[in-house]
C-alpha positions in Angstrom: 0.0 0.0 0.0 1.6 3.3 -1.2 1.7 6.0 1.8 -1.2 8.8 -0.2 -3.3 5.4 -0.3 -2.3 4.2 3.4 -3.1 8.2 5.1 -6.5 8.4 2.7 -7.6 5.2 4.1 -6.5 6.1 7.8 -8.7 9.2 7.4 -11.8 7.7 6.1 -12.0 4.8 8.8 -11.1 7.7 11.1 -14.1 9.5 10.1 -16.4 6.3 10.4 -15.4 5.7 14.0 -15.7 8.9 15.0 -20.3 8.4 12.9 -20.6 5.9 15.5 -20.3 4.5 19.2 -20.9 1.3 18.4 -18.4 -0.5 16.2 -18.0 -4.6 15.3 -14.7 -6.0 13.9 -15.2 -9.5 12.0 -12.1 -11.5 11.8 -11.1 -14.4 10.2 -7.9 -16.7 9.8 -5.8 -13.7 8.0 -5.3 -11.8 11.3 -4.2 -15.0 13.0 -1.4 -16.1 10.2 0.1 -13.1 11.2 0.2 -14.3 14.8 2.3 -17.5 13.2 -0.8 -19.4 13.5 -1.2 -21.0 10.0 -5.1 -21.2 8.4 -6.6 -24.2 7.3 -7.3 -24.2 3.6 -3.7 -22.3 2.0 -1.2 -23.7 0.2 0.7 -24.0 3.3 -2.0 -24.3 5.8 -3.2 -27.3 7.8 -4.9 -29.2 5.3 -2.3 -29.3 3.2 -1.0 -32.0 5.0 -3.1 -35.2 3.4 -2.8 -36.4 7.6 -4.6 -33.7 8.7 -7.8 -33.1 6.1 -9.9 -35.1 8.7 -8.5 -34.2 12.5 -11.4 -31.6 12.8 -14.0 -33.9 11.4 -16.6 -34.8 14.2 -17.2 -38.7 12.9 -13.5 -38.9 12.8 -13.0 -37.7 16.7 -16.1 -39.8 17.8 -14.2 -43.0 16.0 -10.7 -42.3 17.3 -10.2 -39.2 19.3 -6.3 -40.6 20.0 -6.1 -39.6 16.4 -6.9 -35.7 16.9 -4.9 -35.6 20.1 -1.9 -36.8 18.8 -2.0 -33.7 15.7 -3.5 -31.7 18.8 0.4 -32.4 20.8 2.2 -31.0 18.0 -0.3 -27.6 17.7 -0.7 -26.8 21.0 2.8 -25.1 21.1 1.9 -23.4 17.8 -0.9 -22.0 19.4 1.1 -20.9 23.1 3.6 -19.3 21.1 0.9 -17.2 19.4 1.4 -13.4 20.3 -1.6 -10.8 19.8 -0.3 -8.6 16.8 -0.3 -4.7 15.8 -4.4 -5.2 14.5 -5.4 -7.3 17.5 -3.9 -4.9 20.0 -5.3 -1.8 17.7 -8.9 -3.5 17.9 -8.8 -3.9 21.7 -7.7 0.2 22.0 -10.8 1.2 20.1 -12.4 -0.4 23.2 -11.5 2.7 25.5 -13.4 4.8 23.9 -16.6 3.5 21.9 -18.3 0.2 22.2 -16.1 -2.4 20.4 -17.5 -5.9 19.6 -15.4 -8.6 18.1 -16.7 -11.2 16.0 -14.3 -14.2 15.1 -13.9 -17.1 13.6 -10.5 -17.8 14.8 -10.3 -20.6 17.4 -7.4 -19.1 19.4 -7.6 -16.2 22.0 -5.4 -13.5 20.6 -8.6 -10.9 21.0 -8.5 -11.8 24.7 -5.0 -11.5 25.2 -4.2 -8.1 23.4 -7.4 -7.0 25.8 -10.5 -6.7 24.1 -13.7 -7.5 26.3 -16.6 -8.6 24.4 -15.4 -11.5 22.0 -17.9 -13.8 19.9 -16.4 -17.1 18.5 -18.7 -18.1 16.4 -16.5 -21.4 15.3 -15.5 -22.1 18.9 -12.7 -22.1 21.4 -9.7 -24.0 22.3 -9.4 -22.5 25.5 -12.6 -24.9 27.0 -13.1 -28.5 26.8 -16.3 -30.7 27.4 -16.9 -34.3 28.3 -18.7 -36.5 25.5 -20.4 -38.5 28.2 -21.4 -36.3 31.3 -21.2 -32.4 29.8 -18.3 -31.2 32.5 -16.7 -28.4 30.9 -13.2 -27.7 32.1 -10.1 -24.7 30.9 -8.1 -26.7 28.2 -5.6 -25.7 30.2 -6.0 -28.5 32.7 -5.9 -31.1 30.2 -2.2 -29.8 28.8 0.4 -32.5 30.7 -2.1 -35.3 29.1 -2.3 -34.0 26.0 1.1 -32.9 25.5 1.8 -36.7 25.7 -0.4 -37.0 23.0 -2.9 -39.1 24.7 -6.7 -38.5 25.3 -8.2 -36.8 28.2 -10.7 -37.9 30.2 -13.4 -37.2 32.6 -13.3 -39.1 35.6 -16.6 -40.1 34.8 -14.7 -42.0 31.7 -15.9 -39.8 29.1 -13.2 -37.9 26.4 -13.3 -34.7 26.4 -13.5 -32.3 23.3 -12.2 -29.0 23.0 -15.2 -26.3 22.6 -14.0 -26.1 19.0 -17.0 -26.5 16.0 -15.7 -29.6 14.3 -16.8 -30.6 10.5 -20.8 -32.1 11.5 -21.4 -30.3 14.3 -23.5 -26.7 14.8 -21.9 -23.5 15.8 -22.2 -22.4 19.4 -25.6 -20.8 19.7 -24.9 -18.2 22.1 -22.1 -17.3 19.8 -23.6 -17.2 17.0 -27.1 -15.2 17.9 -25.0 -12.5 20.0 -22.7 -11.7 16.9 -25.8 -11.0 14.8 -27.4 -8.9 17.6 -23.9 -6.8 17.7 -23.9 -6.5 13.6 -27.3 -5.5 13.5 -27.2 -3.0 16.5 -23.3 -1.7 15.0 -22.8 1.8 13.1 -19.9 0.1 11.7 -19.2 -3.0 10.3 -14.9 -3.6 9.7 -14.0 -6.9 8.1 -10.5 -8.5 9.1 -8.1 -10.8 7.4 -11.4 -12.9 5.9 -12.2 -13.6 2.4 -15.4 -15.1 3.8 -15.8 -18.3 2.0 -16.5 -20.0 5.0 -20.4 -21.1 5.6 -22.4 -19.9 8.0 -20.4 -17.3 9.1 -19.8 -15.7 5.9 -23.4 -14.8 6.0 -23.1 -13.0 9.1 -22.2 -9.5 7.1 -25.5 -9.7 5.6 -27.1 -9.1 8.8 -25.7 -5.5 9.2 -28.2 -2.7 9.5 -29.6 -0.2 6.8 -27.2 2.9 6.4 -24.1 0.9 8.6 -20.6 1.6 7.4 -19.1 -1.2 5.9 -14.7 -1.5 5.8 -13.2 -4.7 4.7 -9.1 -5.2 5.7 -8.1 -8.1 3.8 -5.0 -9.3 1.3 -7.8 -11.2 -0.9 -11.4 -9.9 -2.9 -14.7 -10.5 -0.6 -18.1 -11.3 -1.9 -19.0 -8.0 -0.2 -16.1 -5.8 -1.5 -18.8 -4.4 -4.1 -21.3 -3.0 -1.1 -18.0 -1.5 1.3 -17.7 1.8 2.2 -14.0 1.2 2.3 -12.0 -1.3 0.8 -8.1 -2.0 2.0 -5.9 -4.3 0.3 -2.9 -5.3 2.4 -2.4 -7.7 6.0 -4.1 -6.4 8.9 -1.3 -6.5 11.1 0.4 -3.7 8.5 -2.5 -1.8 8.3 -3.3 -1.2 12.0 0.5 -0.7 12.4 1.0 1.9 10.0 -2.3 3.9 11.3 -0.7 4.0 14.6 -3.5 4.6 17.6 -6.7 5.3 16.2 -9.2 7.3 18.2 
């Protein structure tokens, strides 16, 4: 992004935060790969590997969780190594003074961490498991000297337990889900981040924004709403929030 481009665009989203107290930021897996957290469906990304297309498939878990817990041993660290980048920690400013609602789809807690409040994972989290058999939810976090062994954990009631992430077959958390289209609906602006959304349902969510809300899309990629923005930036998000420095 050429500097003229990179202040124009700085004062336009300016000007739309400053229309509205009520702002949501969507993200997706772009604003995470810049955390060193790699996506699923890249070149590079997890699925790339030909021993990995299933691991998030719920059939697959049910048949043989020792299966996702041994690719689960080698991520973990991925994951803990993770640090909340230049857009995650610009997000989570915005916070201090407006109402700042984050919508993800990521799976990790990088929102959390750079310090935003109200956070919406509409696929799920890794930082909560649940038992298959009884329903005892536990922090992840407990479970890490089994699983870094690569072996399953289980309740004591015998049952495996599941990280709260949405697996291939199942539905998305419901609380999740309706809270991030009450935010969109209620929001003066809409920002898109690091998400080409071609992921279903979730790519829908967009569609839910209100008449006359500003629309902003951050992403390297086109988007199926790039034609209906307000504001289009092409580059990563973690550049983009970096170069605009604190926001208001």
């Amino acid at each position: 992004m050429n500097a003229d481009l990179d202040q124009s665009a700085a004062a336009a989203f300016r000007g739309y935060l400053e229309e509205t107290g009520n702002a949501v930021f969507m993200t997706g897996a772009g604003i995470s790969t810049e955390s060193g957290i790699p996506d699923f469906r890249s070149p590079g990304g997890l699925y790339s590997d030909p021993a990995n297309v299933n691991v998030f498939d719920i059939d697959s878990f049910l048949a043989d969780p020792s299966i996702f817990y041994r690719f689960w041993a080698r991520f973990l660290p991925v994951l803990e190594q993770a640090r909340p980048n230049p857009a995650h920690r610009a997000i989570a400013r915005l916070q201090d003074s407006r109402k700042v609602t984050v919508v993800t789809q990521n799976i990790d807690d990088l929102h959390q961490r750079a310090g935003s409040r109200t956070v919406w994972s509409v696929h799920g989290t890794v930082a909560t498991s649940r038992c298959l058999k009884c329903g005892a939810r536990t922090e992840t976090a407990e479970l890490l000297p089994v699983i870094r062994l690569g072996e399953v954990p289980r309740h004591s009631c015998g049952g495996v337990f599941k990280p709260e992430v949405t697996f291939f077959g199942e539905g998305l958390p419901e609380l999740d889900w309706t809270n991030s289209q009450t935010a969109i609906q209620e929001a003066g602006l809409l920002c898109l981040v690091g998400t080409s959304l071609t992921v279903f349902p979730a790519a829908q969510l967009p569609a839910f924004r209100k008449p006359g809300g500003r629309l902003v899309i951050v992403n390297r990629d086109p988007t199926p709403f790039d034609s209906e923005a307000d504001l289009v930036i092409r580059g990563s998000a973690g550049e983009v929030f970096g170069d605009w420095g604190n926001l208001p």
